[in-house]
Biopython code that builds the backbone (N, CA, C, O; Angstrom):
import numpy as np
from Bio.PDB.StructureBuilder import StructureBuilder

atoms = [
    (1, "UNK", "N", (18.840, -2.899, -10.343)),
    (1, "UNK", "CA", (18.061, -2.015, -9.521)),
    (1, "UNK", "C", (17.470, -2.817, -8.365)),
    (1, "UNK", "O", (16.946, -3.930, -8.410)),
    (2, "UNK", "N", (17.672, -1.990, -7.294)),
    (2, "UNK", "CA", (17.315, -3.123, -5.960)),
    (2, "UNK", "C", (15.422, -2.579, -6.110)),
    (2, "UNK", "O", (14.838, -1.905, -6.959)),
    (3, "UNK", "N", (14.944, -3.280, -4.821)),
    (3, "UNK", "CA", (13.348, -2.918, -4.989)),
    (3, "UNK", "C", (13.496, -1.333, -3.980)),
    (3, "UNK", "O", (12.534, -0.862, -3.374)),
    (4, "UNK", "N", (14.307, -0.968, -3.983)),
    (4, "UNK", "CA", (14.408, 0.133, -3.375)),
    (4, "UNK", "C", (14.870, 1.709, -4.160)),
    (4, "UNK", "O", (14.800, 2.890, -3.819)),
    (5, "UNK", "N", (15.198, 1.217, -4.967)),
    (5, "UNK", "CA", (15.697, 2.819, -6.101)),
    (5, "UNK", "C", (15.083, 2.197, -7.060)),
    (5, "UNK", "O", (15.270, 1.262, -7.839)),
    (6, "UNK", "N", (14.065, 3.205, -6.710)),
    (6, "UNK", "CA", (12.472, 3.685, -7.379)),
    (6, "UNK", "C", (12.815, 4.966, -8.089)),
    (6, "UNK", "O", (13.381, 5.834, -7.425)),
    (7, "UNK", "N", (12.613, 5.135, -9.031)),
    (7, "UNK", "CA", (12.697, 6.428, -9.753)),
    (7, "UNK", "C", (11.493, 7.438, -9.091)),
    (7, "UNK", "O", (10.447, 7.026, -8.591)),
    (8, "UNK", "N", (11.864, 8.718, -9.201)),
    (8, "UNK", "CA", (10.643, 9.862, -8.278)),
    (8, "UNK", "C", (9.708, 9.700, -8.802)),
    (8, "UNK", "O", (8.765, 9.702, -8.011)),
    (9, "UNK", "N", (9.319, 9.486, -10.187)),
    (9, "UNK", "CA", (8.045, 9.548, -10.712)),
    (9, "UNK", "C", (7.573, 8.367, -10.535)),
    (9, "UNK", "O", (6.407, 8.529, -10.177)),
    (10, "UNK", "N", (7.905, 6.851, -10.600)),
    (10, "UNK", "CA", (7.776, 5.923, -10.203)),
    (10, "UNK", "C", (6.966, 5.688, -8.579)),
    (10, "UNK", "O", (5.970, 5.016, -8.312)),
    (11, "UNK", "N", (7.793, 6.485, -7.731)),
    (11, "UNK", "CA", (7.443, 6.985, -6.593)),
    (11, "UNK", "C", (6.276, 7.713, -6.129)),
    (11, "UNK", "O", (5.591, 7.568, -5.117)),
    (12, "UNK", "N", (6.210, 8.478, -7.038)),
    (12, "UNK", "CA", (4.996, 9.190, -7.060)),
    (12, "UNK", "C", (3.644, 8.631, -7.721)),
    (12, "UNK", "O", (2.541, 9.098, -7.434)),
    (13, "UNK", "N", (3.880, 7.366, -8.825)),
    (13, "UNK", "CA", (2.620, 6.618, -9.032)),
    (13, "UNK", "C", (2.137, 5.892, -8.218)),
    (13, "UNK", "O", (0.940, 5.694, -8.007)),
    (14, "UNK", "N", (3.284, 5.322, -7.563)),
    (14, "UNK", "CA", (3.071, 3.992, -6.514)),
    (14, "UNK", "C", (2.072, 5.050, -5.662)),
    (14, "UNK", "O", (0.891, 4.716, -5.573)),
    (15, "UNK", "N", (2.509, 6.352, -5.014)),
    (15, "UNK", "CA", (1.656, 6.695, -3.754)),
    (15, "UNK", "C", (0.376, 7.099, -4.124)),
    (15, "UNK", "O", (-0.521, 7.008, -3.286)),
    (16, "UNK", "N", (0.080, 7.637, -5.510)),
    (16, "UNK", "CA", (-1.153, 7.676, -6.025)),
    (16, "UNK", "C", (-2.351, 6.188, -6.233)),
    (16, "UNK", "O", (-3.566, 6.029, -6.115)),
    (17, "UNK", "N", (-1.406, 5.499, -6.522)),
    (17, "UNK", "CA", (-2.268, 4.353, -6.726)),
    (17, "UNK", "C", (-2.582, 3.342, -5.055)),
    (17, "UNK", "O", (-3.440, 2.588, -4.598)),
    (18, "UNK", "N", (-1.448, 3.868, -4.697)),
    (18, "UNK", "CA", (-1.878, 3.409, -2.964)),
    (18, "UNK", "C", (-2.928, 4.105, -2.817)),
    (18, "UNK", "O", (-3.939, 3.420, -2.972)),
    (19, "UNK", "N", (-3.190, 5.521, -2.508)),
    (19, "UNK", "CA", (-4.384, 5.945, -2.042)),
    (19, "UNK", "C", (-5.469, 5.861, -2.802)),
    (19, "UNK", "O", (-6.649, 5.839, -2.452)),
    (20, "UNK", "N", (-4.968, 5.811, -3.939)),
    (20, "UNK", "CA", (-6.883, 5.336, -4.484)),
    (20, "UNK", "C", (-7.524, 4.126, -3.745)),
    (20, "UNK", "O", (-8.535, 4.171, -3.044)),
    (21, "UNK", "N", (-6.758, 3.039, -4.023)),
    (21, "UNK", "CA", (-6.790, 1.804, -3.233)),
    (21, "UNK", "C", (-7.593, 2.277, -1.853)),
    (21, "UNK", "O", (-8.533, 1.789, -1.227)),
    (22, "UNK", "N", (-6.914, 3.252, -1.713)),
    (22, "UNK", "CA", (-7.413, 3.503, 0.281)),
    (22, "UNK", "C", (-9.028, 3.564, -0.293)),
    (22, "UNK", "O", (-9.932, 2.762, -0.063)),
    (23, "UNK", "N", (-9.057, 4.805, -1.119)),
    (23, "UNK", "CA", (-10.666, 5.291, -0.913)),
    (23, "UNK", "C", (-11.544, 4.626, -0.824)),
    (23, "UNK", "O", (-12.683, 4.926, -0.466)),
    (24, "UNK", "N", (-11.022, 3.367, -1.220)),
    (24, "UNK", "CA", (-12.573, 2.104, -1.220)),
    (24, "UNK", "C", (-12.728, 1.511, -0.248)),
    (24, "UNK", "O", (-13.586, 0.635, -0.137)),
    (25, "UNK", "N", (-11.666, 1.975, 0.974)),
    (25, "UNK", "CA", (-11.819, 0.793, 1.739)),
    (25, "UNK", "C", (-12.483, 1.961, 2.835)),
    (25, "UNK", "O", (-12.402, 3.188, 2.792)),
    (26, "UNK", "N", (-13.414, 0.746, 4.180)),
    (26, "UNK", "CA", (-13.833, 1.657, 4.976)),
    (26, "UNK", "C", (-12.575, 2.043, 6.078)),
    (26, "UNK", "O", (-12.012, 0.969, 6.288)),
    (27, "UNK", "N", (-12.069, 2.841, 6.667)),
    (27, "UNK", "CA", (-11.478, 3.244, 7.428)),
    (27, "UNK", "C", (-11.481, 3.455, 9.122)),
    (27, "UNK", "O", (-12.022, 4.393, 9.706)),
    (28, "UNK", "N", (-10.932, 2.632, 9.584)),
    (28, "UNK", "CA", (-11.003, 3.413, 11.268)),
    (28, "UNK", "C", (-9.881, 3.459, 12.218)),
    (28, "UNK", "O", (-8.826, 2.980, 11.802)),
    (29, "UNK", "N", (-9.895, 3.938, 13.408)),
    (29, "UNK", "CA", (-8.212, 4.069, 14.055)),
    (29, "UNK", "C", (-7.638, 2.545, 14.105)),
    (29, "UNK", "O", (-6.417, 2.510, 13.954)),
    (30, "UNK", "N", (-8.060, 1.689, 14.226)),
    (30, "UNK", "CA", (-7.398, 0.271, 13.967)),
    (30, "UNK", "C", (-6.810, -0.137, 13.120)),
    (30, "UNK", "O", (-6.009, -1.042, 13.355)),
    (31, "UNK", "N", (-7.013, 0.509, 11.426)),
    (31, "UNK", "CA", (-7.200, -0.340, 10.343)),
    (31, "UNK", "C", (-5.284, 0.223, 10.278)),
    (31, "UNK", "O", (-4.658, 1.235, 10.592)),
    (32, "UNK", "N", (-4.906, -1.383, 9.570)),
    (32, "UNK", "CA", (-3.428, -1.503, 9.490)),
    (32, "UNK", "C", (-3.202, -2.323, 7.930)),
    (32, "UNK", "O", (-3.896, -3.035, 7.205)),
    (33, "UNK", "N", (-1.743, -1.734, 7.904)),
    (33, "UNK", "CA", (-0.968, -2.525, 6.825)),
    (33, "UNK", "C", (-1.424, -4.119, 6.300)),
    (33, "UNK", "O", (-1.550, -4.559, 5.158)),
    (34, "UNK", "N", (-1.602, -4.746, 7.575)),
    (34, "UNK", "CA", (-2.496, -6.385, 8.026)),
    (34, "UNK", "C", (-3.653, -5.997, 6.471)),
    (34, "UNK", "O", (-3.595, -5.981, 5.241)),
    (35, "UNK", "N", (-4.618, -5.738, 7.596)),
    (35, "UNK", "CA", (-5.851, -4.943, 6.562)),
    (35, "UNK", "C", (-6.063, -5.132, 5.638)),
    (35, "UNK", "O", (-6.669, -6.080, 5.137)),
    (36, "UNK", "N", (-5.403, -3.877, 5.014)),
    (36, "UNK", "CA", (-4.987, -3.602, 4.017)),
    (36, "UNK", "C", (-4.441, -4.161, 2.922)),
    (36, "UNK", "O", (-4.695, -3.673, 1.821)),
    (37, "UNK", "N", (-3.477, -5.445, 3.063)),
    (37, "UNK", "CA", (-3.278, -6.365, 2.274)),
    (37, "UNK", "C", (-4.684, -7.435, 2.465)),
    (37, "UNK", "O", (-5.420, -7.914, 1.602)),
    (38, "UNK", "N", (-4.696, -7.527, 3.468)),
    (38, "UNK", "CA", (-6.279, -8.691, 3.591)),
    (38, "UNK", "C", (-7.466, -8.095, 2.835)),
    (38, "UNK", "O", (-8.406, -8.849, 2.580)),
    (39, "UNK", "N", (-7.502, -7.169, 2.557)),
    (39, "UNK", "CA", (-8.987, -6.198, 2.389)),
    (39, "UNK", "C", (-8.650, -6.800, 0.416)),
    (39, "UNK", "O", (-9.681, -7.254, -0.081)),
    (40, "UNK", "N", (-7.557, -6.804, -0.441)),
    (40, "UNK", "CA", (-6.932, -7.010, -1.747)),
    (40, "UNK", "C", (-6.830, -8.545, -1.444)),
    (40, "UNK", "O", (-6.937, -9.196, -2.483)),
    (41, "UNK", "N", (-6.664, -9.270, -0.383)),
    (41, "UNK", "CA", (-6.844, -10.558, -0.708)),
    (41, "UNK", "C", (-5.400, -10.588, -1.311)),
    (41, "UNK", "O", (-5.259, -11.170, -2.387)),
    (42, "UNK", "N", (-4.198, -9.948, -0.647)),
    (42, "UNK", "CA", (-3.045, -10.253, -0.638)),
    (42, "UNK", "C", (-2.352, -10.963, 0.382)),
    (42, "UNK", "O", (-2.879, -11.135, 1.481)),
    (43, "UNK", "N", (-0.867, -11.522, 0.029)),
    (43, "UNK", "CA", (-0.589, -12.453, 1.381)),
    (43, "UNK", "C", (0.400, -11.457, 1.988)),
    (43, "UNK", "O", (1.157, -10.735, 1.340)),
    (44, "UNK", "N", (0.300, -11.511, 3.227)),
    (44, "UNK", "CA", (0.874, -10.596, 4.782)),
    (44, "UNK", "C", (2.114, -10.198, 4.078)),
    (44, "UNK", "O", (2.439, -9.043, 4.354)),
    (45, "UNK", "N", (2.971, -10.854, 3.182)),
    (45, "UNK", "CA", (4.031, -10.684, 3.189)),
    (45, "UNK", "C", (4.363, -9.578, 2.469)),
    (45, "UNK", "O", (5.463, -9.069, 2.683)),
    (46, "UNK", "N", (3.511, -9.027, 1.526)),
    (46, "UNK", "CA", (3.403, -7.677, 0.758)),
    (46, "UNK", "C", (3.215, -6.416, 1.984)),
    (46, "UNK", "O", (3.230, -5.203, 1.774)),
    (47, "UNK", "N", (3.030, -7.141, 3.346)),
    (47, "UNK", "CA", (2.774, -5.631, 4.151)),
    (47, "UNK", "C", (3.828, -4.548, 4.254)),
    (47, "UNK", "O", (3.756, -3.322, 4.331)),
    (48, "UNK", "N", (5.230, -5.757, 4.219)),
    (48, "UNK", "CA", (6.155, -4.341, 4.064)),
    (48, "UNK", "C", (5.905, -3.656, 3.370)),
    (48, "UNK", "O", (5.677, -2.659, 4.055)),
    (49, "UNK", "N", (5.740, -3.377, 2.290)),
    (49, "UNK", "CA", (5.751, -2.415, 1.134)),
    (49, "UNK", "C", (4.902, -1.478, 1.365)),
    (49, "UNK", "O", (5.079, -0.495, 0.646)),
    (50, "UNK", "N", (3.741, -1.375, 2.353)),
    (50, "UNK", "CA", (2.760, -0.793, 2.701)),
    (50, "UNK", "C", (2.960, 0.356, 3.476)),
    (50, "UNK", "O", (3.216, 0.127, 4.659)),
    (51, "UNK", "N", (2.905, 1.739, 3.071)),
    (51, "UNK", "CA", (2.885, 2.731, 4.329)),
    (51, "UNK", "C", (1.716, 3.643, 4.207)),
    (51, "UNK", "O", (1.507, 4.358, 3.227)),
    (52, "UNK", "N", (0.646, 3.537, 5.728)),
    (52, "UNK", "CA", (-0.243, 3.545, 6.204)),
    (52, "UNK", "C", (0.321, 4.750, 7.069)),
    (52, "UNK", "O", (-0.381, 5.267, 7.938)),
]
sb = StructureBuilder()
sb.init_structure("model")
sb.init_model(0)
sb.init_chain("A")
sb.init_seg("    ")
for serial, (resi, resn, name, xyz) in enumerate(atoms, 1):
    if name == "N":
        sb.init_residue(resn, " ", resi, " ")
    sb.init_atom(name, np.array(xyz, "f"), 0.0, 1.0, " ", f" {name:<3s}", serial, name[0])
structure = sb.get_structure()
């Protein structure tokens, strides 16, 4: 299985657990993928995976 065939339900946890993630963070028209991994104290390179 590549990192790309994600099963739907699989799919559908990932986007749930992305947006919880969001709710904690503060939000404004700037805030990016960057961010977003920085805000988790992740490294840049996880930004692909990120859709904002």
């Amino acid at each position: 299985m590549s990192g790309y065939d994600i099963p739907k339900i699989e799919a559908e946890a990932n986007r749930f657990a992305f947006y919880l993630l969001l709710s904690g963070l503060e939000l404004n028209e700037s805030f990016n993928k960057y961010d977003f991994v920085r805000s988790y104290g992740l490294p840049e390179e996880l930004a692909r995976f990120v859709n904002i």
